[in-house]
C-alpha positions in Angstrom: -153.3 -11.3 3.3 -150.5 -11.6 0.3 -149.0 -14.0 -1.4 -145.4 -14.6 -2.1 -144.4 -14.8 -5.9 -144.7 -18.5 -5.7 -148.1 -18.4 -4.9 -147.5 -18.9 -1.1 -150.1 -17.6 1.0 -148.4 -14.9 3.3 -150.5 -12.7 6.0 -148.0 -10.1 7.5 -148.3 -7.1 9.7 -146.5 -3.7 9.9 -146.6 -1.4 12.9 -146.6 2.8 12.2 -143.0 2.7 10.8 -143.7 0.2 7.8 -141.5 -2.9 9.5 -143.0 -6.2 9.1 -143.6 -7.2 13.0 -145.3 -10.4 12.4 -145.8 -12.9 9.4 -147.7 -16.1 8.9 -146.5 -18.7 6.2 -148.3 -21.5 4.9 -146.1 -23.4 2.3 -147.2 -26.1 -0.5 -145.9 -28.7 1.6 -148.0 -28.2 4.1 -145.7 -26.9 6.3 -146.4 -23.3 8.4 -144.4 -20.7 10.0 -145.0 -17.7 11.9 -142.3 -14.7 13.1 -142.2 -12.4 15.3 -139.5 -9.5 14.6 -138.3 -6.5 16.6 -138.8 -3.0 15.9 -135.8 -3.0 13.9 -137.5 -6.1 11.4 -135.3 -8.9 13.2 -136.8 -12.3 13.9 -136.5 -12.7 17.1 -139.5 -15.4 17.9 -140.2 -17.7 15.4 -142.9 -21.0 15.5 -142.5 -23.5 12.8 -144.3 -26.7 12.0 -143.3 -29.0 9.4 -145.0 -30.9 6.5 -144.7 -34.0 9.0 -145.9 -32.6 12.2 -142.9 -31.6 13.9 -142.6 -28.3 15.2 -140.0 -25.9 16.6 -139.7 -22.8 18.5 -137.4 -20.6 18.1 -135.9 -17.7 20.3 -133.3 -15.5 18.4 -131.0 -12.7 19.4 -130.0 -9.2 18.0 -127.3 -10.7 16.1 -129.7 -13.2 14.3 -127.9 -15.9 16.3 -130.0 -18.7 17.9 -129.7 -19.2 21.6 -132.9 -21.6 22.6 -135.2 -23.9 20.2 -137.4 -26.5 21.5 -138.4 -29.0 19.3 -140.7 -32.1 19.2 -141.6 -34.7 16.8 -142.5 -38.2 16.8 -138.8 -39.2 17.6 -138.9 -37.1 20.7 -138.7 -33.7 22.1 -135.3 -32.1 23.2 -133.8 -28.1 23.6 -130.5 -27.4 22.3 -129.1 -23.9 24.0 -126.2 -22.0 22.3 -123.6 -19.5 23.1 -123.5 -16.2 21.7 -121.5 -17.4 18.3 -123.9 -19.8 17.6 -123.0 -23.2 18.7 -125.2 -25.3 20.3 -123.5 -25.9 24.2 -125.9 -28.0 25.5 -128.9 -30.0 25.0 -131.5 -31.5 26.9 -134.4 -33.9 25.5 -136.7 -37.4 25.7 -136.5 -40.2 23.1 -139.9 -41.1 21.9 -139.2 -44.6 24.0 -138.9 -42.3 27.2 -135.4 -42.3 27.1 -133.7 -39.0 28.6 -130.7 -37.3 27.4 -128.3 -34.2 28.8 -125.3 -33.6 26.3 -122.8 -30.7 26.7 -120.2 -29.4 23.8 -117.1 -27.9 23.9 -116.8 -24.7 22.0 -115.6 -26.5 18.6 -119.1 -28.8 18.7 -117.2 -31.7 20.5 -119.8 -33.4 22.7 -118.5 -33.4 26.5 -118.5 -36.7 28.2 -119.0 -36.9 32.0 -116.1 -37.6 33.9 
């Protein structure tokens, strides 16, 4: 266990080559977050709650970009899924009132309506 400069209690772990594989994170918010990187250091996994409950989780690529995160809170749950530059494409989630929604975007963010 560490600490970050700011007093932030930090648990990582290393494998044989000296890269941080995993880390832990509890902030003063109350907020948490935990990563999982490649051999290379790269988060690639990454679980997050925040100081509110909500959480996210978070699958990333080589290129640091972010194709899947599934998210909840008390507003609702959803997944947004993104192409390889970043954007988010398509999402899929439940309002917390039950309500269900499927949205797709063009590739400038431009939500797709059904035709």
């Amino acid at each position: 266990s560490t600490s970050k400069a700011d007093g932030v209690p930090v648990l990582a772990m290393v494998d044989d080559d000296g890269v941080v594989r995993y880390s832990l994170a509890l902030n003063k918010d109350g907020s948490a977050a935990q990563s999982f990187a490649d051999a290379k250091g790269r988060a690639r996994v990454a679980l997050a709650m925040n100081a509110d409950g909500s959480g996210a989780l978070m699958f990333s690529d080589s290129n640091g970009k972010t194709p899947l995160v599934l998210a909840s809170s008390d507003k609702g749950a959803g997944a947004n899924f993104s192409d390889a530059g970043g954007e988010v494409r398509a999402s899929l989630g439940v309002d917390s009132d039950g309500t269900p929604n499927l949205r797709w975007y063009d590739e400038d963010g431009k939500e797709l309506k059904p035709k």
